[in-house]
N, C-alpha and C positions, 0 to 999 in steps of 0.2 A: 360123395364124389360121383362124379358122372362116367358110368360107361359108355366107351367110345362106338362098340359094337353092336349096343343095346340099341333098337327102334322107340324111340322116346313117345312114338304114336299107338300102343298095345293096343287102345280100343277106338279110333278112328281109320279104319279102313282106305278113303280116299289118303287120306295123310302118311298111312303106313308103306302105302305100293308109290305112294314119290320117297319118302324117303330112302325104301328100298333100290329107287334106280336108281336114287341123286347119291349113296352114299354108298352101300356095298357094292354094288352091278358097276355102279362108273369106276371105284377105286381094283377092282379084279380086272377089268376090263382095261383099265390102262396099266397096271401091272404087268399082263400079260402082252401089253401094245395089240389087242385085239378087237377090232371097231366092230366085228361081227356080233361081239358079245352082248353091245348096247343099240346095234344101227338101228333096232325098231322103237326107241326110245324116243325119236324126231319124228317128227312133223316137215317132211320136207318141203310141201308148198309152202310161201311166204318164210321160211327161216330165217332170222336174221341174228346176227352174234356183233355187240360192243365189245370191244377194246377200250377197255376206261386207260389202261396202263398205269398203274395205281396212281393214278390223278385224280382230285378233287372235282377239277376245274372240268366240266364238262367239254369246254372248250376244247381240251387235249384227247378225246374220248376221239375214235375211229373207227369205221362200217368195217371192222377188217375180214368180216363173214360172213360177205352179203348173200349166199349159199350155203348149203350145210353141205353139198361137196371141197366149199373152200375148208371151211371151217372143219370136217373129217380129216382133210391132208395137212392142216396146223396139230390138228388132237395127233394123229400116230406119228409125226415127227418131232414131237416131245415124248411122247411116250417112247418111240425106237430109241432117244437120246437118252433119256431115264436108264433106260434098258442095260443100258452102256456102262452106268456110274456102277462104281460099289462103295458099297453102304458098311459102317460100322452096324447098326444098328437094323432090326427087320424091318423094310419100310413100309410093308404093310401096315404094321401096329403105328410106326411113326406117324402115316398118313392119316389113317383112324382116330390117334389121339388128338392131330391136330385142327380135326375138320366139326365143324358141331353146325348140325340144321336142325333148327330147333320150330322155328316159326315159318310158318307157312298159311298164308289167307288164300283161304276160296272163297270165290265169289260164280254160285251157278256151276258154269263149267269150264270156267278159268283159274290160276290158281298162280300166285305171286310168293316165291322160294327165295329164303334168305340165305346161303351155303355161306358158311366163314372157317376162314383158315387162318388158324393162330400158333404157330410154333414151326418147327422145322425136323432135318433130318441128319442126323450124323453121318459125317461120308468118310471111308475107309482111311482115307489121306489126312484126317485132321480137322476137315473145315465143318461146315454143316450149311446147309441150304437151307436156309430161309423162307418159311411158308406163311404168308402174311398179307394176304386180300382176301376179297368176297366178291362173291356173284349171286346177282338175282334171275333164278331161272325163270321165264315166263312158260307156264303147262298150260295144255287143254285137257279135254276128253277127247279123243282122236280115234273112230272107228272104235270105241267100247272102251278104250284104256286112256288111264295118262300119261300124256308125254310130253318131251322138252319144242316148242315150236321159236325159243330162241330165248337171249340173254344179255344182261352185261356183265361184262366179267373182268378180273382183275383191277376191280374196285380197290380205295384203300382200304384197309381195316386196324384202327378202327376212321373212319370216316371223318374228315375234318381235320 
């Protein structure tokens, strides 16, 4: 069985410091609705963020973060709203188990991230939220490190 906390990359170094932003660093960071946590994580110039909206159809897909200051004031008004819920369950761990990045291609100094979300989170009231897309982070090397220069995101999963 798969550890959700475990870095699946022990001896790939480039692979281990994405998966460290894309999966511990991003899930505390929104936890805490704390943008300072991850802000050097972007590639500001050229940023851009899809909105698939767990649509197939690329057709339905939308620029809806043609900035990553757009796209920062989308990330902490879900996380402020998270913030808000209460949870039967630790949603740390919840998040953790339900997120698995496994695959990631580099090519040079680019670097194409498959993040998938497959399960949800028990919420104090009875119901559970549904955690059930994926996103492909597009990375660089940026100034010595890797980082997020943009995505699409809330793909379906699984796809098709």
């Amino acid at each position: 069985m798969r550890d959700p906390f475990l870095n699946p990359f022990p001896s790939d170094s480039a692979r281990q410091v994405i998966w460290e932003m894309l999966v511990p660093r991003d899930i505390d960071a929104f936890l805490a609705a704390d943008w300072s946590m991850v802000e050097h994580d972007f590639v500001e110039e050229g940023f851009i963020g899809i909105d698939a909206q767990k649509q197939v159809s690329s057709d339905r897909w939308r620029l809806a973060f043609p900035t990553l200051s757009a796209y920062r004031q989308e990330w902490l008004r879900q996380a402020k709203d998270f913030a808000e819920q209460s949870f039967a369950e630790d949603p740390r761990t919840a998040i953790f188990t339900t997120t698995t990045l496994e695959d990631i291609e580099i090519e040079g100094d680019m670097a194409l991230v498959r993040k998938k979300f497959d399960g949800g989170i028990s919420k104090s009231d009875g119901t559970r939220d549904v955690l059930q897309w994926q996103t492909l982070y597009y990375c660089r090397l940026h100034q010595g490190r890797w980082k997020i220069s943009g995505f699409t995101g809330y793909l379906p999963n699984p796809m098709g």
